[in-house]
C-alpha positions as CSV (number, residue, x, y, z in Angstrom):
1,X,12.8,13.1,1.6
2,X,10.9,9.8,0.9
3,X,10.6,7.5,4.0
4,X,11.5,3.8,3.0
5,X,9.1,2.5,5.8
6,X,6.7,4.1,3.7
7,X,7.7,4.8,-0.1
8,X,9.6,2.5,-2.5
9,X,13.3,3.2,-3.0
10,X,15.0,4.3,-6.0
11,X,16.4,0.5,-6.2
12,X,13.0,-1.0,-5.4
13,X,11.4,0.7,-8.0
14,X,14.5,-0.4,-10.5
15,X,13.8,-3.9,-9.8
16,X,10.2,-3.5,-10.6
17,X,10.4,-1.9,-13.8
18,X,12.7,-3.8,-14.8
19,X,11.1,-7.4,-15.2
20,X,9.9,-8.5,-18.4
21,X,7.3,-10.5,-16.6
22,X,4.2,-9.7,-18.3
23,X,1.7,-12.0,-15.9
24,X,-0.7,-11.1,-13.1
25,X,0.7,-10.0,-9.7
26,X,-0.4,-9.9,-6.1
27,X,1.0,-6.7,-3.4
28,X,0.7,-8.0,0.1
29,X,0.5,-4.8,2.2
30,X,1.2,-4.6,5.7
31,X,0.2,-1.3,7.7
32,X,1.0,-0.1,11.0
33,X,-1.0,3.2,11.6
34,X,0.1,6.4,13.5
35,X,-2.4,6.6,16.5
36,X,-3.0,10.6,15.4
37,X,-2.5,10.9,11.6
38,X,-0.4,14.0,10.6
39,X,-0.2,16.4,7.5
40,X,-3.4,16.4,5.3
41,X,-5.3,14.8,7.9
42,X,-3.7,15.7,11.1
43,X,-6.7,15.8,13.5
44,X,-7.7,12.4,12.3
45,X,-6.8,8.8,13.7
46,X,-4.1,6.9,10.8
47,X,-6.6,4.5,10.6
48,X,-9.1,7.1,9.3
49,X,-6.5,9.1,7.4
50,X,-6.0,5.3,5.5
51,X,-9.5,4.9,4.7
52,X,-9.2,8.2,3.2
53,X,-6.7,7.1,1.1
54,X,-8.5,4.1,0.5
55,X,-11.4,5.6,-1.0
56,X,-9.5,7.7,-3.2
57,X,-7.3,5.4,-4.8
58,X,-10.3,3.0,-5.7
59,X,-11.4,4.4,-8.9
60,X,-7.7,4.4,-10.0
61,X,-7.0,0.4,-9.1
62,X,-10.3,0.0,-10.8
63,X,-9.0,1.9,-13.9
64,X,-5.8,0.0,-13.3
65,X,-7.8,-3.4,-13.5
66,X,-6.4,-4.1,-9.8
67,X,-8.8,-5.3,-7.6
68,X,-8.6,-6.0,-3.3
69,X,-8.7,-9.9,-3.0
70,X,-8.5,-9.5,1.4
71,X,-8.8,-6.5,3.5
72,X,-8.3,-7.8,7.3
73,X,-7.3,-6.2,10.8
74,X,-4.5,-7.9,12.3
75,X,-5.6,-9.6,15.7
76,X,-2.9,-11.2,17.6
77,X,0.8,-12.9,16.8
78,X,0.6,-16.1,16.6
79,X,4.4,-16.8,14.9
80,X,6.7,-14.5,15.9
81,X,7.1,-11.2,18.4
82,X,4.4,-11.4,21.1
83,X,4.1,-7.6,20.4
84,X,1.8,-6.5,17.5
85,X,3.6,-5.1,14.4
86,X,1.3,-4.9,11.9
87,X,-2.6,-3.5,12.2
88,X,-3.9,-4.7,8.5
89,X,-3.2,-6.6,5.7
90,X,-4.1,-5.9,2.4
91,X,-3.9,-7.6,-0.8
92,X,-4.8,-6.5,-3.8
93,X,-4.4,-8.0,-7.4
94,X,-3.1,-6.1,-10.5
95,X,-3.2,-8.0,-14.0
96,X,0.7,-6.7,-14.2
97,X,3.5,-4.7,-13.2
98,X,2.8,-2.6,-15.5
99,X,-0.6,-1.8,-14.4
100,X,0.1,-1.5,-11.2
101,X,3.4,1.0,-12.0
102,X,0.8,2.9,-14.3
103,X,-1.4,3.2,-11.3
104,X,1.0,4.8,-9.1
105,X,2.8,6.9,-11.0
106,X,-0.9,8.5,-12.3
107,X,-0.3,12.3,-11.3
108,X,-3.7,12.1,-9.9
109,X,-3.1,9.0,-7.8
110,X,-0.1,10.8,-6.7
111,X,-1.9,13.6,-5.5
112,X,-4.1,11.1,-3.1
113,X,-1.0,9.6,-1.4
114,X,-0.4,12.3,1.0
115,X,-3.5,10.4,2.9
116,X,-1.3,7.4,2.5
117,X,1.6,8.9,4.3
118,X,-0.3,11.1,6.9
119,X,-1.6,7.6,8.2
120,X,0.9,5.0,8.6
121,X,3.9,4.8,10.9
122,X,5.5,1.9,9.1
123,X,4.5,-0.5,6.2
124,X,5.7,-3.3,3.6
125,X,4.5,-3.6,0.4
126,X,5.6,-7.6,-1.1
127,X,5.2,-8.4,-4.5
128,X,3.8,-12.1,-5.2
129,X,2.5,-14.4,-7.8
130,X,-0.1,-16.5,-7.4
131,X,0.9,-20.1,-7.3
């Protein structure tokens, strides 16, 4: 069973599919990491596990025509709950939905997310358009 801290509901993934916007979009991730990663890459931190990931899902955003505009650890709150939520943000560009929902529903970029979910405890992914 898909965790929503981690994977897209059914409804989430309605809404996206669903627009007839046909312009460029941004995803703002936000990643906690487990401290030991699990599954494919249980002996691993979840920060490694990610980079994992990260390395195998380039060539498919490059294919996809996505690109990573900010890759940054998270340092301290500022705004917000003294404690720490998130440990990086990452945005990346996609010229559309569409490439982005080609991208992730690749059965080869499918096969790479189990790195994805061995790594992170808890995560957001927000759509955006530049403005």
């Amino acid at each position: 069973m898909a965790d929503p801290a981690i994977d897209p509901t059914a409804d989430q993934i309605a809404v996206l599919t669903a627009s007839t916007d046909t312009g460029p979009i941004r995803m703002i991730n936000l990643l906690r990491f487990k401290d030991a990663a699990d599954g494919i890459d249980a002996g691993v931190s979840g920060a490694e596990a990610y980079g994992r990931y990260g390395t195998a899902a380039a060539p498919f955003l490059e294919k996809a025509g996505g690109r990573v505009l900010v890759a940054a650890a998270c340092e301290d709150s500022i705004i917000g709950p003294e404690a720490l939520e998130w440990d990086m943000l990452i945005v990346v560009e996609y010229p559309s939905r569409e490439a982005f929902v080609g991208m992730v529903s690749d059965p080869g970029y499918l096969e790479i997310t189990a790195h994805r979910t061995a790594a992170l405890v808890d995560s957001r992914l927000v759509l955006s358009k530049a403005v």
